[in-house]
C-alpha positions as a Markdown table, in Angstrom:
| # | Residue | x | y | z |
|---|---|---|---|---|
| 1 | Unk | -8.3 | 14.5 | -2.2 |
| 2 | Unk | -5.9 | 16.9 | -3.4 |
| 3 | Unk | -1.8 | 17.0 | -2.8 |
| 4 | Unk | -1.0 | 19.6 | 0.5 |
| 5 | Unk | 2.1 | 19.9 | -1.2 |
| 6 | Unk | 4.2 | 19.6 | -3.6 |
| 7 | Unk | 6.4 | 16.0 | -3.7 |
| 8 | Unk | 6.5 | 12.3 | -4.5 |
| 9 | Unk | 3.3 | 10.6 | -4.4 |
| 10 | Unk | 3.5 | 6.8 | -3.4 |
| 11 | Unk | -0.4 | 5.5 | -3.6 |
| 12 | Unk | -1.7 | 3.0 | -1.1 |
| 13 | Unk | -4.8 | 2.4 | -3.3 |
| 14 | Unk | -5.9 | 1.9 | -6.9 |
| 15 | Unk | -8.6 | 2.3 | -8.5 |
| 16 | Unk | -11.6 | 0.9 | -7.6 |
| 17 | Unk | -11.1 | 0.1 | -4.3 |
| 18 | Unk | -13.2 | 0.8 | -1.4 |
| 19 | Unk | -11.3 | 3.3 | 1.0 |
| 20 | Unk | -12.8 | 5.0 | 4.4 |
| 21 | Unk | -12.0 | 7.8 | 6.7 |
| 22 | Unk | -8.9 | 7.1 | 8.7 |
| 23 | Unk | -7.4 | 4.4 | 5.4 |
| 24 | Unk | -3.8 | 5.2 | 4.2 |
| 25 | Unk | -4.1 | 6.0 | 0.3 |
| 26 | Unk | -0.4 | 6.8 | -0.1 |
| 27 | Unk | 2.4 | 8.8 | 1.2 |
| 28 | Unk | 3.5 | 12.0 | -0.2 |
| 29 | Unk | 8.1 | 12.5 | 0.1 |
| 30 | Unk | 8.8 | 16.1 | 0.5 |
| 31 | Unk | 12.6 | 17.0 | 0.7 |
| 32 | Unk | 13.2 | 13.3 | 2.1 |
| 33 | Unk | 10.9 | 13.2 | 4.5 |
| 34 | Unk | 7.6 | 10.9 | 4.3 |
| 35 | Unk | 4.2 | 11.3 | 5.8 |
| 36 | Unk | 1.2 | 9.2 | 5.4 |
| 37 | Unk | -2.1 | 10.7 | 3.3 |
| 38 | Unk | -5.3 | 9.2 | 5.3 |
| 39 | Unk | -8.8 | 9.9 | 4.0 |
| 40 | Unk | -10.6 | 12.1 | 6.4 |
| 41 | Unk | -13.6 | 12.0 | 7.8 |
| 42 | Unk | -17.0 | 12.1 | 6.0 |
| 43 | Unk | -15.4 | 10.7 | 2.8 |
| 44 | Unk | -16.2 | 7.2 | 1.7 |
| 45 | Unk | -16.8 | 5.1 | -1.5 |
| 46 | Unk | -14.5 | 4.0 | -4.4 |
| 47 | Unk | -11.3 | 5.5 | -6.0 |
| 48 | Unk | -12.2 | 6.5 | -9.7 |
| 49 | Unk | -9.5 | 8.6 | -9.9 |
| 50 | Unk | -5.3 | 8.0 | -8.4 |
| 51 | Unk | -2.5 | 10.9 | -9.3 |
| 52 | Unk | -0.3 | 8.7 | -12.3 |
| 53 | Unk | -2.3 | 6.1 | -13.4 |
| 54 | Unk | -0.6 | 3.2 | -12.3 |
| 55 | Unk | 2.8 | 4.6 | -11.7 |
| 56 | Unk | 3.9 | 3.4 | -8.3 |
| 57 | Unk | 5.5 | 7.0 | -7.7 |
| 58 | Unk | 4.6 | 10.3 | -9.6 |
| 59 | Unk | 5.7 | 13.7 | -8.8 |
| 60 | Unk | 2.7 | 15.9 | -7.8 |
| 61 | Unk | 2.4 | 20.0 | -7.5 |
| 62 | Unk | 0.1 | 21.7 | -4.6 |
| 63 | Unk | -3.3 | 21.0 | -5.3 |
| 64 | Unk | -2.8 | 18.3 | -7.7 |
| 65 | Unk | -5.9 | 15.6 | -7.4 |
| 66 | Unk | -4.0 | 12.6 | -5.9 |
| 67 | Unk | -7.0 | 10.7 | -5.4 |
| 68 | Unk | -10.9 | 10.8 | -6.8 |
| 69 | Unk | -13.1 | 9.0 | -4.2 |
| 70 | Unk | -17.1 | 8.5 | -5.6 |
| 71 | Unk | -19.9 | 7.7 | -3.1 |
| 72 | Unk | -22.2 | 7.2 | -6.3 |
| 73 | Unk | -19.5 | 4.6 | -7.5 |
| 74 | Unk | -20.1 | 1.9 | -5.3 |
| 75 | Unk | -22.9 | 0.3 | -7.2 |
| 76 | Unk | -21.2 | 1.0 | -10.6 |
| 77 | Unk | -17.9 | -1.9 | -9.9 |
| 78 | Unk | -19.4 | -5.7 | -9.5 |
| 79 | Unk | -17.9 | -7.4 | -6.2 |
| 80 | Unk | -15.0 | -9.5 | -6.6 |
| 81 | Unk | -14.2 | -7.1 | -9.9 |
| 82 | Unk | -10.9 | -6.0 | -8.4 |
| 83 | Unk | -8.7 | -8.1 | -6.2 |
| 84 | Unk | -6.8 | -4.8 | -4.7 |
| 85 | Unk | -10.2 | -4.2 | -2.7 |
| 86 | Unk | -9.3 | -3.0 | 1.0 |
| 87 | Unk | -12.9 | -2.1 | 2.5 |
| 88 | Unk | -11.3 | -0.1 | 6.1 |
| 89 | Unk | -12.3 | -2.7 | 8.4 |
| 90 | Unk | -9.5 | -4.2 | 9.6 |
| 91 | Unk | -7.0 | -3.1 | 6.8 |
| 92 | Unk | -3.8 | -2.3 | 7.7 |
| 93 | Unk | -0.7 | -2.2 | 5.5 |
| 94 | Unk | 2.9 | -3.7 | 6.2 |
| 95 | Unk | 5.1 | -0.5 | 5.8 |
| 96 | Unk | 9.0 | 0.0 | 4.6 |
| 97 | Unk | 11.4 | 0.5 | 7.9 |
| 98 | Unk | 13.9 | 1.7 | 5.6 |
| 99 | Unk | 14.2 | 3.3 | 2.1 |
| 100 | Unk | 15.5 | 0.7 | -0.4 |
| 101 | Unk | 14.6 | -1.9 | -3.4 |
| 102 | Unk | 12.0 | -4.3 | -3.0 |
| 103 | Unk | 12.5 | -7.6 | -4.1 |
| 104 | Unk | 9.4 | -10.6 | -3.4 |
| 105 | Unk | 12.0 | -13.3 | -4.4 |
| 106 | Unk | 15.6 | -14.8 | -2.7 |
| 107 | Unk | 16.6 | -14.9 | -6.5 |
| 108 | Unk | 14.7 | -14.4 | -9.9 |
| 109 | Unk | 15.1 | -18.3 | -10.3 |
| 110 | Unk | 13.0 | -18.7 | -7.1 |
| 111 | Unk | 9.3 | -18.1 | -5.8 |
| 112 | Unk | 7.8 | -15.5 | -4.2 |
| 113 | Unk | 8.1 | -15.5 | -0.2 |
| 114 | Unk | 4.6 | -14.6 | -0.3 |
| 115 | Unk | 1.7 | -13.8 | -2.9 |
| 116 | Unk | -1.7 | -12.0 | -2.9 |
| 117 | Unk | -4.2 | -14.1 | -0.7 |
| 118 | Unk | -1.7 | -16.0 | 1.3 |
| 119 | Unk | -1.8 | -15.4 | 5.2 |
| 120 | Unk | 0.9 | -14.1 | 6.7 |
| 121 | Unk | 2.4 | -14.1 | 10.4 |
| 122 | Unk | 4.3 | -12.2 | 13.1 |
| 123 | Unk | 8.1 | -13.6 | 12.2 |
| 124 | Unk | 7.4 | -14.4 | 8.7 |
| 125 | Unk | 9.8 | -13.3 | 5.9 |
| 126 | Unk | 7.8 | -11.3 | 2.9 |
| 127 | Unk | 10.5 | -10.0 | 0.9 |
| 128 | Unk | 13.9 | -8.2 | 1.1 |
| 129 | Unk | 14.9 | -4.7 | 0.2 |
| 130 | Unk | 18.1 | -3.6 | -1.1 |
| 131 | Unk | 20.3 | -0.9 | 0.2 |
| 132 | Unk | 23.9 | -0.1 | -0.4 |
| 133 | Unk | 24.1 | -3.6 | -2.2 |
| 134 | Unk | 23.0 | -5.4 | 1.4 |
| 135 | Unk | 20.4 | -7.2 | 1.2 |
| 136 | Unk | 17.9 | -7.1 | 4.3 |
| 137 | Unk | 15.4 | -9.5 | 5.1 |
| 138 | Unk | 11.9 | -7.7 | 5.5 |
| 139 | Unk | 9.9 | -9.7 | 8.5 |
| 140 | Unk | 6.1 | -9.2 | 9.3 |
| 141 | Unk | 6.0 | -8.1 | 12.6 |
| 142 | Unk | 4.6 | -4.3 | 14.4 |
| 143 | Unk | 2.6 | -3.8 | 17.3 |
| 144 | Unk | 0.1 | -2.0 | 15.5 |
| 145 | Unk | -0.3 | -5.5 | 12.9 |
| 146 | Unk | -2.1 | -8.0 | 13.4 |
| 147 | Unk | -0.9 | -11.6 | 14.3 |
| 148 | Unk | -2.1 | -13.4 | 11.3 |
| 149 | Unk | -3.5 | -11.9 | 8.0 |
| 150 | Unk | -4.3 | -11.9 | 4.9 |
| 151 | Unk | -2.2 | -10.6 | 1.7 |
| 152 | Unk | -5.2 | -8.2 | 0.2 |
| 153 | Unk | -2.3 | -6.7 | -2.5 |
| 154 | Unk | 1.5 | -6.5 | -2.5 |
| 155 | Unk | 2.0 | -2.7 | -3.3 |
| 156 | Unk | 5.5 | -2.4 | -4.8 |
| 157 | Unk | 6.4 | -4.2 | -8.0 |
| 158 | Unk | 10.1 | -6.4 | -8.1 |
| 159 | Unk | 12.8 | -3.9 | -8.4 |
| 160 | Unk | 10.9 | -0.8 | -7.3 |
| 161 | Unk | 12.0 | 1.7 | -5.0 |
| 162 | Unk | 10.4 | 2.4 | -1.8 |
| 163 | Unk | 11.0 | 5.1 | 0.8 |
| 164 | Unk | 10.6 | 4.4 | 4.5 |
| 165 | Unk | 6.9 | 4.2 | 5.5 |
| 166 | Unk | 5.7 | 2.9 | 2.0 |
| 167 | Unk | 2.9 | 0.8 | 2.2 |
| 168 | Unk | 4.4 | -3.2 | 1.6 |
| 169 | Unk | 1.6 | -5.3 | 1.8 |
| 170 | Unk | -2.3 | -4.8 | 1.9 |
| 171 | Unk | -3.7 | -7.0 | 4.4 |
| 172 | Unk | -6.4 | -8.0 | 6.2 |
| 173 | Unk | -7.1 | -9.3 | 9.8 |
| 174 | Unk | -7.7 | -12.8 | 10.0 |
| 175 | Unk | -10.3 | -13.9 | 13.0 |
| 176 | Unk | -7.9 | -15.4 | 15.8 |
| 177 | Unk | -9.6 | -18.9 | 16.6 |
């Protein structure tokens, strides 16, 4: 999948994972303003390729491969080989509301408020991000989420900066019982 334009390249994915058509792999900034990169229809597989390696942001030029997905892939990765695995159904990702610095922690004496394979729900705190030295309490909760899931992957790194609409959290439906 190749850059439309050129900007900032957030990635949703990594390599190896499993994506499908209509998945988030990232969002591309252009003069400020976000917009979502979904894989379209017809491709499947695994990522072999992602634009910077395992930058969480890389500047990218019109054309640029953000993105390498291989059908013939699938067999070549063992199950369970990466924990960042997302297969389409029922993924969804817990975005930014506002641009900012993420922080998974009250304080770097403290825990996390969540980690990769706990479950999460509507009204939960999952981190805070940082703006103009505020501190802002980031809640799960979005029509479009669902009530309970699971933490596939936390996206952002402590201290990164994210842009409104960066993907937060990987996650992944949990059965309501």
């Amino acid at each position: 999948m190749l850059a439309p334009s050129v900007g900032i390249f957030a990635a949703a994915v990594s390599e190896g994972m499993l994506v499908s058509p209509g998945q988030v792999i990232g969002c591309l900034e252009v003069l400020g303003v976000s917009a979502k990169l979904v894989v379209p229809e017809g491709v499947a597989g695994r990522v072999t390729q992602r634009a910077g390696g395992a930058r969480a942001r890389v500047p990218v030029q019109y054309g640029d491969v953000l993105v390498r997905v291989s059908a013939e892939s699938l067999g070549e990765v063992s199950p369970g080989a990466s924990r960042d695995v997302v297969d389409g159904e029922g993924a969804s990702f817990f975005v930014a509301p506002m641009s900012g610095r993420f922080y998974g922690s009250p304080s770097p004496s403290e825990p996390p408020f969540v980690m990769t394979g706990d479950t999460v729900q509507h009204g939960q705190t999952v981190g805070l991000l940082e703006v103009m030295k505020t501190f802002n309490r980031l809640v799960y909760k979005g029509d479009s989420l669902p009530k309970r899931a699971v933490i596939e992957r936390i996206v952002p790194n402590d201290g990164d900066d994210v842009l409104r609409g960066d993907p937060i959290l990987a996650l992944r439906s949990v059965a309501e019982s």
